[in-house]
ChimeraX commands (.cxc) that place a marker at each C-alpha (Angstrom):
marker #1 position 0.00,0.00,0.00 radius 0.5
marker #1 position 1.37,3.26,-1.07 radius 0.5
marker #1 position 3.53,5.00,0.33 radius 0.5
marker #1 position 5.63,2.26,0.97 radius 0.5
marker #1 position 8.27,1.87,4.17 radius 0.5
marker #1 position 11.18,2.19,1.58 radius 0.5
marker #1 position 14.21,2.34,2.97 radius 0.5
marker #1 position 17.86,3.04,1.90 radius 0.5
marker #1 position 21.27,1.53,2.87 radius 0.5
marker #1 position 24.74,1.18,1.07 radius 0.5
marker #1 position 26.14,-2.15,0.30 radius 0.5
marker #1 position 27.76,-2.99,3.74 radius 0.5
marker #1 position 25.59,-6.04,4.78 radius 0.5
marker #1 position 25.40,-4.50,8.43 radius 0.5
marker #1 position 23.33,-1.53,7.01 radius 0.5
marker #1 position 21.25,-4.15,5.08 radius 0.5
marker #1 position 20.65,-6.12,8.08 radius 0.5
marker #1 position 19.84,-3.39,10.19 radius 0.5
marker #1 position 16.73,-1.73,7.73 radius 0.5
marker #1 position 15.71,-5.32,6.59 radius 0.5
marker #1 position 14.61,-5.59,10.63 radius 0.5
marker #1 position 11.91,-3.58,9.19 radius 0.5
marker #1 position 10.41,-5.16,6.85 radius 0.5
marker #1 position 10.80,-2.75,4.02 radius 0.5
marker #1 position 8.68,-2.88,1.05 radius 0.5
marker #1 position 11.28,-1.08,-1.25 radius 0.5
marker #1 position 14.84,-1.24,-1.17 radius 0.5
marker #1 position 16.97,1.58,-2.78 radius 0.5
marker #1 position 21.07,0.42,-2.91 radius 0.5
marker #1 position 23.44,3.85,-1.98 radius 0.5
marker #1 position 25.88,2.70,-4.35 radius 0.5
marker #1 position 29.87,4.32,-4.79 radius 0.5
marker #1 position 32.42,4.33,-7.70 radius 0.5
marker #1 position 34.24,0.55,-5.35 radius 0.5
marker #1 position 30.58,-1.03,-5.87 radius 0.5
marker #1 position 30.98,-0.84,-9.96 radius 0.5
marker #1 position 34.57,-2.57,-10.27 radius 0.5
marker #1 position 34.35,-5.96,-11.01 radius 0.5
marker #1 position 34.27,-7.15,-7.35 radius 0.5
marker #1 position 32.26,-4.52,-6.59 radius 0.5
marker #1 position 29.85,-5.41,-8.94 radius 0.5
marker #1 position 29.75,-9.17,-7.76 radius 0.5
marker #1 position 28.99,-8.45,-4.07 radius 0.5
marker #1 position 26.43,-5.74,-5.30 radius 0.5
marker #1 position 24.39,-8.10,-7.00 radius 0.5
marker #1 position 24.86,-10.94,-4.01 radius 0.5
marker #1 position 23.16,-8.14,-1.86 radius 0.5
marker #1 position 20.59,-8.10,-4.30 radius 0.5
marker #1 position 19.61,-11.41,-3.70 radius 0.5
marker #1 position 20.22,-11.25,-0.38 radius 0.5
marker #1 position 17.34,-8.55,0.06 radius 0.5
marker #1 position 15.03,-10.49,-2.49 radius 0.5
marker #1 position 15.53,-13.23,-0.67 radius 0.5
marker #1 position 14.15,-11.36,2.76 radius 0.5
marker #1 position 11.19,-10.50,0.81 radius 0.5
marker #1 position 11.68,-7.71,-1.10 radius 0.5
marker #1 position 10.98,-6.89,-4.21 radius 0.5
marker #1 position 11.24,-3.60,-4.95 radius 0.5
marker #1 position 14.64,-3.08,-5.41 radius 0.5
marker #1 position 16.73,0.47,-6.50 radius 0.5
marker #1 position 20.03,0.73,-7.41 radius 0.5
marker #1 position 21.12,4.11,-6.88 radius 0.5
marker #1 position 24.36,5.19,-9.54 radius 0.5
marker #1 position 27.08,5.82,-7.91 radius 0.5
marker #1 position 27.09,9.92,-6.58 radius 0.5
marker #1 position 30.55,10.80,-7.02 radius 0.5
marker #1 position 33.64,10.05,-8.53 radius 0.5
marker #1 position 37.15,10.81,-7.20 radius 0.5
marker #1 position 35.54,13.16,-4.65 radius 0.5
marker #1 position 33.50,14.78,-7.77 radius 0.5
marker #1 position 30.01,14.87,-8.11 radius 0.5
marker #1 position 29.43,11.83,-11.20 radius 0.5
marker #1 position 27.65,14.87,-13.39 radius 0.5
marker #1 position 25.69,13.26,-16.68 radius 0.5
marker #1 position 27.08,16.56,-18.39 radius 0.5
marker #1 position 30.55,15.62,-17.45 radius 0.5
marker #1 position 32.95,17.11,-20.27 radius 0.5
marker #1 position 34.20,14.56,-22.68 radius 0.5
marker #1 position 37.50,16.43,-23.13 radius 0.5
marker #1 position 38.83,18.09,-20.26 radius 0.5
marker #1 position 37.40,15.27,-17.79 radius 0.5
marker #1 position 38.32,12.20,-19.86 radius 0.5
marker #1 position 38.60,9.86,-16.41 radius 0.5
marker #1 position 35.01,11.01,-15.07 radius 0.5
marker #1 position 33.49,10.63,-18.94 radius 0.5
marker #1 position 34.73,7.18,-18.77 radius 0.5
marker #1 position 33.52,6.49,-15.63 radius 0.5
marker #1 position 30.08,7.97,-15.82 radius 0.5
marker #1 position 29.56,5.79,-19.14 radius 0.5
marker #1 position 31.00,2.66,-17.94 radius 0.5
marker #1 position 29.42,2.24,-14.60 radius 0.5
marker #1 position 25.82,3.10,-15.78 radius 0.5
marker #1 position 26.19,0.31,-18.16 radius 0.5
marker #1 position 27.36,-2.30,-15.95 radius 0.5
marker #1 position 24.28,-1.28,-13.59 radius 0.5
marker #1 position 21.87,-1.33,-16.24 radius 0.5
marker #1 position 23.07,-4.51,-17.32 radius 0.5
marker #1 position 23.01,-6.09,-13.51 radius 0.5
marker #1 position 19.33,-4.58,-13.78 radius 0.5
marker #1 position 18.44,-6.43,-16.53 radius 0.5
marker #1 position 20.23,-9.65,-15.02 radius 0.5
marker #1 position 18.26,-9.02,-11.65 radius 0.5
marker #1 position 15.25,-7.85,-12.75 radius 0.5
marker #1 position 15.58,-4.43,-10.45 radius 0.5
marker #1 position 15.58,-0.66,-11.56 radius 0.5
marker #1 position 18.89,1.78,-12.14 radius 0.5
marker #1 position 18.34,4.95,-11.03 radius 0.5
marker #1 position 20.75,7.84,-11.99 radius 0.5
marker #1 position 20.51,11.56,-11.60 radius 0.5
marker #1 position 20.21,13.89,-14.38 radius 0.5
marker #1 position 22.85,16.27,-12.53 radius 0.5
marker #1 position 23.66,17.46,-9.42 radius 0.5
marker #1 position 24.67,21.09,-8.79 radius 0.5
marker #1 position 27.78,22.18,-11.00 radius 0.5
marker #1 position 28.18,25.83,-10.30 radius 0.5
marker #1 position 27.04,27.94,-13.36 radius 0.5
marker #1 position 31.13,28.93,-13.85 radius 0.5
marker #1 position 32.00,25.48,-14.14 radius 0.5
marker #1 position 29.30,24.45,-16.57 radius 0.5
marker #1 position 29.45,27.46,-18.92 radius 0.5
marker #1 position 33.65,26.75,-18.31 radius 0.5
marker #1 position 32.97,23.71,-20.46 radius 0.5
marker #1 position 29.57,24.40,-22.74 radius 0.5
marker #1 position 28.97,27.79,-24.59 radius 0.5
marker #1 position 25.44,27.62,-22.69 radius 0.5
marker #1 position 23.07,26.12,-20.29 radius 0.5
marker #1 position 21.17,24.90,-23.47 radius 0.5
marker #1 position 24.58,23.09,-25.01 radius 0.5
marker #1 position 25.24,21.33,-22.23 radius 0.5
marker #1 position 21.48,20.48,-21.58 radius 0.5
marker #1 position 21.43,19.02,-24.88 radius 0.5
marker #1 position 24.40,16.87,-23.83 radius 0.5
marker #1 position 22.12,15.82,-20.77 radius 0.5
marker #1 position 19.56,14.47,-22.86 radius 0.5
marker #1 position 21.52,13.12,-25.42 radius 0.5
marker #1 position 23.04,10.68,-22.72 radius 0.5
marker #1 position 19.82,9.93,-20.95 radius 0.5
marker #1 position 18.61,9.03,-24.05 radius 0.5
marker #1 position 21.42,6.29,-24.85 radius 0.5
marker #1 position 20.77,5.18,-21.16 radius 0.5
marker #1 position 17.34,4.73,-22.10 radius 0.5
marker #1 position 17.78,2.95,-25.22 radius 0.5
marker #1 position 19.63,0.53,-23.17 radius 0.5
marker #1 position 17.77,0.06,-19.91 radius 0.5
marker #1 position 14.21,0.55,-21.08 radius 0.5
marker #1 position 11.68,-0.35,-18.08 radius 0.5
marker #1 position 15.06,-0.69,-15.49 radius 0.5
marker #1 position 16.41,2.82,-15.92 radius 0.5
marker #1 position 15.11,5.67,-14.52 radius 0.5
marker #1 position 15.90,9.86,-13.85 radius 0.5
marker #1 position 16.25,11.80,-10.99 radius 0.5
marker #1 position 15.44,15.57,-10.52 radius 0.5
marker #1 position 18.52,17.43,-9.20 radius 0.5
marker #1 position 19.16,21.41,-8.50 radius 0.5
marker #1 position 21.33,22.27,-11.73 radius 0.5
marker #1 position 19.60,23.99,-13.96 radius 0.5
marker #1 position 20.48,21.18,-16.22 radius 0.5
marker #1 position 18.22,18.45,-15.01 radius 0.5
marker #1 position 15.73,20.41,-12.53 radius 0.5
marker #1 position 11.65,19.55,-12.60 radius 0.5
marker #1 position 10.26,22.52,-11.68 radius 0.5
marker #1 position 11.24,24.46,-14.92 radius 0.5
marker #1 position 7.81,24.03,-17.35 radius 0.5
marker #1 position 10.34,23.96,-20.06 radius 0.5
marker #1 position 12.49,21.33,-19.24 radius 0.5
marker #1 position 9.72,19.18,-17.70 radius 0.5
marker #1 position 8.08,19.55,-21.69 radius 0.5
marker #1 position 11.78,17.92,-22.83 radius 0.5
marker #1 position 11.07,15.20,-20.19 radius 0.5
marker #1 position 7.71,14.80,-21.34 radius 0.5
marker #1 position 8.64,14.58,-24.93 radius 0.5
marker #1 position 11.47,11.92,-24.49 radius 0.5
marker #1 position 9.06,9.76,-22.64 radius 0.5
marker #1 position 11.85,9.46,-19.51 radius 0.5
marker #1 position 10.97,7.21,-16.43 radius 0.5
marker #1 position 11.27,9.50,-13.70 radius 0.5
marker #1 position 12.37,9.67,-9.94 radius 0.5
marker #1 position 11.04,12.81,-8.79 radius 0.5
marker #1 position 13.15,13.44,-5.20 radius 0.5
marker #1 position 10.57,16.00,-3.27 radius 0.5
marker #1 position 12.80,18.22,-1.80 radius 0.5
marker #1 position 15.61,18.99,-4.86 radius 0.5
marker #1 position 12.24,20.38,-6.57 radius 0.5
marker #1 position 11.27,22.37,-3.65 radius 0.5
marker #1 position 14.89,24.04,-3.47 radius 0.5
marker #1 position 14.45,24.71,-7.18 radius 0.5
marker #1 position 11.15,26.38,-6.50 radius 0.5
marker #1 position 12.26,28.24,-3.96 radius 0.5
marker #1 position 9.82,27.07,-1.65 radius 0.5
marker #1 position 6.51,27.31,-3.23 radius 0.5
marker #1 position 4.23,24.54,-2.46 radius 0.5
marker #1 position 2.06,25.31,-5.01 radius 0.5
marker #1 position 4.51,25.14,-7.54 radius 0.5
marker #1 position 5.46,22.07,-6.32 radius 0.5
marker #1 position 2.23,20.48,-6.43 radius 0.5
marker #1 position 1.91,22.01,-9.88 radius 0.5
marker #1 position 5.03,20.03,-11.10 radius 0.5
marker #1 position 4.57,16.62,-9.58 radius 0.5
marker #1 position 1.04,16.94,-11.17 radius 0.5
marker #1 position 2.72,17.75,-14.78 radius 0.5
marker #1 position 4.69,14.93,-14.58 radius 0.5
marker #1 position 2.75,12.43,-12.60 radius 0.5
marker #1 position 2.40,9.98,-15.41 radius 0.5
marker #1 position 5.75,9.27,-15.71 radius 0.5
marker #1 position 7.41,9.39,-12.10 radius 0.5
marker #1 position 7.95,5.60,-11.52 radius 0.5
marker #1 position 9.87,6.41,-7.86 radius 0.5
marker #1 position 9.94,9.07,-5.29 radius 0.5
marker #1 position 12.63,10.14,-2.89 radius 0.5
marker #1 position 10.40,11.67,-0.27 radius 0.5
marker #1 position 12.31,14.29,1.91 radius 0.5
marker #1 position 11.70,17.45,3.61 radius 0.5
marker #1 position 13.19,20.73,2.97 radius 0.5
marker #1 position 12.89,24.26,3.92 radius 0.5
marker #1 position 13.40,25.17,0.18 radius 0.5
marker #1 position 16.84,26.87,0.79 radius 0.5
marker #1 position 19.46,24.55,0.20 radius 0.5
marker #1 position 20.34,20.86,0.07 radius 0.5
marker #1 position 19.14,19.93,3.95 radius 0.5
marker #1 position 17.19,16.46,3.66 radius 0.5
marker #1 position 15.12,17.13,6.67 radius 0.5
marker #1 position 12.63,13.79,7.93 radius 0.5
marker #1 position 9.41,14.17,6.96 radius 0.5
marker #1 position 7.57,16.65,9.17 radius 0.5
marker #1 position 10.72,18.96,9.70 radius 0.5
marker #1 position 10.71,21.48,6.69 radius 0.5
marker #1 position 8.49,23.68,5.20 radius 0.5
marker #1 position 6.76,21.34,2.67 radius 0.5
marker #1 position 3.09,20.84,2.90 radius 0.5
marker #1 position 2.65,16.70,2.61 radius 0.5
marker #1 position -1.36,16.42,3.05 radius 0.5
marker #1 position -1.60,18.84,-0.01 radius 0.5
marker #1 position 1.13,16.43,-2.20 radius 0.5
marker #1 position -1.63,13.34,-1.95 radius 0.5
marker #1 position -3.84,14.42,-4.45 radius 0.5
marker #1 position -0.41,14.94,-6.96 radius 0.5
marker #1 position 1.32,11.87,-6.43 radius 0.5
marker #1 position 1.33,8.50,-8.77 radius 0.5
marker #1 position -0.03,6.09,-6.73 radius 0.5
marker #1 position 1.82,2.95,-8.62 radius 0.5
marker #1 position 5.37,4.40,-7.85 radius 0.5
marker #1 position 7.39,3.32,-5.54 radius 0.5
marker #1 position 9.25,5.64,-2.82 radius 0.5
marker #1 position 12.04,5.30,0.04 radius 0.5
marker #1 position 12.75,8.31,2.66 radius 0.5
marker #1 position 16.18,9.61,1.34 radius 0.5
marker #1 position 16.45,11.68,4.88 radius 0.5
marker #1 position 20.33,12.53,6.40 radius 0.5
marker #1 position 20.32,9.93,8.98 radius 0.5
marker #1 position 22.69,10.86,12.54 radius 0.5
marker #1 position 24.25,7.53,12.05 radius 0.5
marker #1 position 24.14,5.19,9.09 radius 0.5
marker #1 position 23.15,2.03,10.96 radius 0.5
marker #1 position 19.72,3.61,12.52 radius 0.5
marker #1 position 17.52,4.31,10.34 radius 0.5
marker #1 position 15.10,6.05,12.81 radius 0.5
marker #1 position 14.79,9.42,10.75 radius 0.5
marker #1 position 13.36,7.19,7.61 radius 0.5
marker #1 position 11.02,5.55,9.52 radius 0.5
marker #1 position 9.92,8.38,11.63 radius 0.5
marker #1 position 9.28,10.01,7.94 radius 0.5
marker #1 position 7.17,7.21,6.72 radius 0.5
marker #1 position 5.07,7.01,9.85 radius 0.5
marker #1 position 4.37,10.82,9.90 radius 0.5
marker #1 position 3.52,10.54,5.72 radius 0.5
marker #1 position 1.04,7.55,6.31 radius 0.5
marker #1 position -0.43,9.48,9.28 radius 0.5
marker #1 position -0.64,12.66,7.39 radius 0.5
marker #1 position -2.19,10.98,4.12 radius 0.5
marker #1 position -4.56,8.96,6.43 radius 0.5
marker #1 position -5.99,12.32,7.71 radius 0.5
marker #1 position -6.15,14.31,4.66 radius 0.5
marker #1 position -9.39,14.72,2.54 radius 0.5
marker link #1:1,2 radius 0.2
marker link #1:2,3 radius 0.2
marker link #1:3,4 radius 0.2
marker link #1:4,5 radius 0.2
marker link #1:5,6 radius 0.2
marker link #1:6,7 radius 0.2
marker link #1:7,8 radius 0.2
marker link #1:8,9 radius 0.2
marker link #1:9,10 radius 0.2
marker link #1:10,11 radius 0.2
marker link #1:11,12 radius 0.2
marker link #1:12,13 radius 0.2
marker link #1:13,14 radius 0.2
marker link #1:14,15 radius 0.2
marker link #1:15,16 radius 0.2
marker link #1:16,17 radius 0.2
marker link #1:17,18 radius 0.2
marker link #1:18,19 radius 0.2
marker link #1:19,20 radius 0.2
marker link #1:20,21 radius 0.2
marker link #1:21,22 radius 0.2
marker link #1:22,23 radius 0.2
marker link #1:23,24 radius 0.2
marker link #1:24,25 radius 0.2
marker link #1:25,26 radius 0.2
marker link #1:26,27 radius 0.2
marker link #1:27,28 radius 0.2
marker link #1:28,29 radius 0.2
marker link #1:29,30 radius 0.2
marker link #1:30,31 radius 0.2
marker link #1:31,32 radius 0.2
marker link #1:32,33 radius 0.2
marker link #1:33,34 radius 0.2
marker link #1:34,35 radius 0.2
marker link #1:35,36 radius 0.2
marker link #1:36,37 radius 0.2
marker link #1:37,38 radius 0.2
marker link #1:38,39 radius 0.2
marker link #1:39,40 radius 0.2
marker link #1:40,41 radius 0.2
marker link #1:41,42 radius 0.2
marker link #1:42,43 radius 0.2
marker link #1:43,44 radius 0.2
marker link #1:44,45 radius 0.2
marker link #1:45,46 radius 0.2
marker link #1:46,47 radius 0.2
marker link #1:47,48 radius 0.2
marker link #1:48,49 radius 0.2
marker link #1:49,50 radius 0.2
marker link #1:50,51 radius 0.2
marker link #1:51,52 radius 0.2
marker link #1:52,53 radius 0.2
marker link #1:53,54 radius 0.2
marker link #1:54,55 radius 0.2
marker link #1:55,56 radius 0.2
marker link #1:56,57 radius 0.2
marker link #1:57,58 radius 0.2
marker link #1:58,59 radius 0.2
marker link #1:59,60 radius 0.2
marker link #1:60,61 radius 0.2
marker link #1:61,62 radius 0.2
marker link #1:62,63 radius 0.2
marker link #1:63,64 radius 0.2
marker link #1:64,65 radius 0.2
marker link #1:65,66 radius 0.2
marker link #1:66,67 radius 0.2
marker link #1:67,68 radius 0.2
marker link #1:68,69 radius 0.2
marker link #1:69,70 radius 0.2
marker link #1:70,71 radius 0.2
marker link #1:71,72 radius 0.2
marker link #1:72,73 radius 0.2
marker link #1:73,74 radius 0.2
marker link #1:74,75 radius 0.2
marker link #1:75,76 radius 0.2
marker link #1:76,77 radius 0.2
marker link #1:77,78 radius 0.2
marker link #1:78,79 radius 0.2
marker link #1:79,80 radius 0.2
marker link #1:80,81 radius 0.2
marker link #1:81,82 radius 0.2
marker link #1:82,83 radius 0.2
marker link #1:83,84 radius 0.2
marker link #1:84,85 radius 0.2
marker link #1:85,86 radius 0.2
marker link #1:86,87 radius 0.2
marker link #1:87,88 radius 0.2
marker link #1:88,89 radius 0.2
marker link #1:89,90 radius 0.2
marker link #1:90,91 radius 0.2
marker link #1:91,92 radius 0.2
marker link #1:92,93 radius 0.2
marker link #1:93,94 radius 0.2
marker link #1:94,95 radius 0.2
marker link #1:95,96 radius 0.2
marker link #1:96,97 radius 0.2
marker link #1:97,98 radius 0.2
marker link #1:98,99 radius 0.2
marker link #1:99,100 radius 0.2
marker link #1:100,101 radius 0.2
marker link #1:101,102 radius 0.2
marker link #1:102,103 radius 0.2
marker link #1:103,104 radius 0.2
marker link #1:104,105 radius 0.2
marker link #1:105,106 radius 0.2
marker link #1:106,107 radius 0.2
marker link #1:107,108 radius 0.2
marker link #1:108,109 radius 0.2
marker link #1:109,110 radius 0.2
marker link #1:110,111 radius 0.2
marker link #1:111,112 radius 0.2
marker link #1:112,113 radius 0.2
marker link #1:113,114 radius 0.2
marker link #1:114,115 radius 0.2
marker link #1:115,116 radius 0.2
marker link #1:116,117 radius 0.2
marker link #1:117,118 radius 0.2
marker link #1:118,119 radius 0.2
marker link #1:119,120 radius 0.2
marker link #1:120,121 radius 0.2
marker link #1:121,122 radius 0.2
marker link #1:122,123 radius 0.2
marker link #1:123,124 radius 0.2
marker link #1:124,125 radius 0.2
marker link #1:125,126 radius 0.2
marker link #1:126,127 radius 0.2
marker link #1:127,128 radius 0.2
marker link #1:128,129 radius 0.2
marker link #1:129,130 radius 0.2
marker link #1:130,131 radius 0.2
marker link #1:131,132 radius 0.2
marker link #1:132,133 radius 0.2
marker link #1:133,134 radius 0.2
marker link #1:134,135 radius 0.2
marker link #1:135,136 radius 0.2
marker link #1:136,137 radius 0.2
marker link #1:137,138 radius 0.2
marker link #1:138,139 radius 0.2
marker link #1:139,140 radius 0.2
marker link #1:140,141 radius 0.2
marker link #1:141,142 radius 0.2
marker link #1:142,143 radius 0.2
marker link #1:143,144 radius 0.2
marker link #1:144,145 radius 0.2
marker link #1:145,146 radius 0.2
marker link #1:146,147 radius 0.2
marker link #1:147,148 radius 0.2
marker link #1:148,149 radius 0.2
marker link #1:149,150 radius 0.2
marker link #1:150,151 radius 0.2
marker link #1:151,152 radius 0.2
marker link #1:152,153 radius 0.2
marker link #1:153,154 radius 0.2
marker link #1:154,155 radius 0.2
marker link #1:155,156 radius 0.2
marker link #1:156,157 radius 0.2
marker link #1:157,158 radius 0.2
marker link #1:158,159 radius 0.2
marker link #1:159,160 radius 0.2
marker link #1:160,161 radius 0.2
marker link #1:161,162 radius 0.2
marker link #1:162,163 radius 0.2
marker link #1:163,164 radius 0.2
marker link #1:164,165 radius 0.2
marker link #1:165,166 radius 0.2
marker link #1:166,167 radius 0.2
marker link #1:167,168 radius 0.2
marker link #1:168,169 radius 0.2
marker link #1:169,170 radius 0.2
marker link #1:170,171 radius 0.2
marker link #1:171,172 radius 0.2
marker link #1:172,173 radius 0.2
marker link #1:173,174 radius 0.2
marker link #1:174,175 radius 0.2
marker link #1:175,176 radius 0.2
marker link #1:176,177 radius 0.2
marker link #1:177,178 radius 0.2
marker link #1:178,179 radius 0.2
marker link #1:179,180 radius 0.2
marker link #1:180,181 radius 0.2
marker link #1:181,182 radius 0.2
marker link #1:182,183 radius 0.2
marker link #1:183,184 radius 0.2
marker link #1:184,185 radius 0.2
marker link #1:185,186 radius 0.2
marker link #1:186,187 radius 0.2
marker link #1:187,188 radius 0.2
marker link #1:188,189 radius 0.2
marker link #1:189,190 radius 0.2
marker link #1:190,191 radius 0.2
marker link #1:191,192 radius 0.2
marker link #1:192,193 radius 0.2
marker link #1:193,194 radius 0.2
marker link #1:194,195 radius 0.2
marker link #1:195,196 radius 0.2
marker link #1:196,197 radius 0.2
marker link #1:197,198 radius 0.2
marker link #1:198,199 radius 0.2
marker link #1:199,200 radius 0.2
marker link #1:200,201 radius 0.2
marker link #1:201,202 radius 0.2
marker link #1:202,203 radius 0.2
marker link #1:203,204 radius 0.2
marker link #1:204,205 radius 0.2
marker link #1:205,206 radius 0.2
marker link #1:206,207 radius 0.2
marker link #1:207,208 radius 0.2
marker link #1:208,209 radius 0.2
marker link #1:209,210 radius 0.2
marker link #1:210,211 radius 0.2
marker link #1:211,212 radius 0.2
marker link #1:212,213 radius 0.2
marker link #1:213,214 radius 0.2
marker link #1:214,215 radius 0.2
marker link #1:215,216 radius 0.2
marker link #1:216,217 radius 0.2
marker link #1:217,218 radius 0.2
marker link #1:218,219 radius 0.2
marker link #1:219,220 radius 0.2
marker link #1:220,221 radius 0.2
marker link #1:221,222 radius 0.2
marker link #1:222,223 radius 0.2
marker link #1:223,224 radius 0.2
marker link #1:224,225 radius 0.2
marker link #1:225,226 radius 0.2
marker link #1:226,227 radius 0.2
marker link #1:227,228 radius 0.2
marker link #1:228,229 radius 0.2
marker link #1:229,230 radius 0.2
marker link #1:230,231 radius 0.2
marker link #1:231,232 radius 0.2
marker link #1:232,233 radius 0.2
marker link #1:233,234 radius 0.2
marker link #1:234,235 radius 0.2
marker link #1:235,236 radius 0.2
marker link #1:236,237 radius 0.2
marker link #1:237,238 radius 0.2
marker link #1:238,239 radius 0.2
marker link #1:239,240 radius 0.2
marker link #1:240,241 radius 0.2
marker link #1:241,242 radius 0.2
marker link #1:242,243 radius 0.2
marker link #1:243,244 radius 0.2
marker link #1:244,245 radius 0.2
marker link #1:245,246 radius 0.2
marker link #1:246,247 radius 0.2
marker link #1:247,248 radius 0.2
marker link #1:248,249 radius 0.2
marker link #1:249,250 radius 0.2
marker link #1:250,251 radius 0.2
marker link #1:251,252 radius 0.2
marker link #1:252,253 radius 0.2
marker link #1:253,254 radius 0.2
marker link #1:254,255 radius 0.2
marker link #1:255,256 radius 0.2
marker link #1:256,257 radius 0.2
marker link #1:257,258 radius 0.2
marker link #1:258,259 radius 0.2
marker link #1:259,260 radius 0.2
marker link #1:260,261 radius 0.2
marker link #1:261,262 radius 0.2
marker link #1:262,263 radius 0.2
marker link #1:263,264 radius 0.2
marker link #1:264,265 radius 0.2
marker link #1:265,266 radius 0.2
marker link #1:266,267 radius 0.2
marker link #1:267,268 radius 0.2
marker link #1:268,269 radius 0.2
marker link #1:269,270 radius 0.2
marker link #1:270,271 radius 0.2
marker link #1:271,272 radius 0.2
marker link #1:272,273 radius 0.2
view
């Protein structure tokens, strides 16, 4: 029953053990650049069957978020950043290929938040490198079909919230991950545009990262703790998706904060008309 108690852990079997307690309904993998070499890759996808075989079938595998220290940026320069080009292409294949294997979903993020300097240090404009964006998502698409899907980040080169890209997103047919509170920051806050952009793309969002935010900055509050209004985000959300509770937990082997988010959502949707 939606939302589900999705939870989120890296590949360190403690961390596993300690949210599979739980009983989670979804499973989202916190992967990084060791879990995509080729021993990487062969304990990743024994932890895959480990949490299948607990029960769970809903299963996310989350790309890797940085490389060398750098965030893994789908606009990543082919030129001047050779190593992180490579890397970037490489690993989302071999995940999208485990995917397919393991019949479980690849999510990566259509950027993460490259200052402006950087980006236009690379691409004549926003619009050249967010051509470059899509142009990549697309060949990741062509290749993981139904086990590939986008996430929503705070560069203005892969951010729902702007009408116009969401109408690119739309037109390339992209399943989405829409994470609640990198749209917020985008919208500086406004509910109601909010609302208005998980509505626009409702069709198409296959997985949420719920997570609270006071619209500001990058904060990943629990549910509850921020400034966005959850009763109102029922009527706007695509019931078939899955979700997990991406919240900053105090330590990594309680996840308290994620469940305390999941309790207050399913309380809060409960109560709302």
């Amino acid at each position: 029953m939606f939302p589900y108690l999705g939870l989120k852990a890296s590949t360190k079997q403690s961390q596993i053990d300690e949210r599979l307690q739980y009983h989670p309904q979804v499973f989202e993998f916190f992967t990084t650049e060791q879990d995509v070499t080729p021993s990487g890759l062969i304990h990743l996808r024994d932890m895959i069957e480990y949490v299948k075989a607990a029960g769970v079938s809903k299963i996310v595998i989350h790309h890797p978020m940085k490389f060398q220290g750098i965030h893994n940026e789908v606009a990543v320069d082919q030129t001047s950043h050779r190593d992180g080009y490579h890397f970037l292409m490489r690993s989302s294949e071999a995940l999208i290929k485990l995917a397919i294997e393991t019949d479980t979903q690849v999510l990566i993020h259509g950027g993460y938040n490259s200052p402006l300097s950087e980006i236009l240090s690379n691409y004549s404009s926003i619009e050249a490198a967010r051509k470059v964006v899509f142009s990549r998502l697309d060949y990741f698409q062509s290749i993981g079909g139904d086990h590939v899907m986008f996430e929503n980040s705070i560069s203005p080169l892969y951010d729902y919230g702007d009408p116009k890209l969401e109408n690119l997103v739309i037109e390339h047919q992209y399943r989405l991950c829409y994470d609640t509170s990198h749209g917020f920051i985008v919208l500086h806050g406004d509910n109601a545009k909010l609302q208005a952009s998980m509505a626009h793309l409702h069709d198409q969002i296959v997985h949420y990262h719920f997570v609270d935010s006071m619209g500001k900055f990058h904060d990943s509050l629990e549910l509850g703790k921020g400034a966005i209004d959850w009763s109102a985000l029922k009527s706007v959300v695509n019931m078939s998706a899955t979700n997990i509770f991406e919240i900053n937990l105090k330590d990594q082997m309680n996840s308290q904060e994620m469940r305390n988010s999941y309790q207050y959502l399913k309380a809060c949707w409960q109560t709302s008309v």
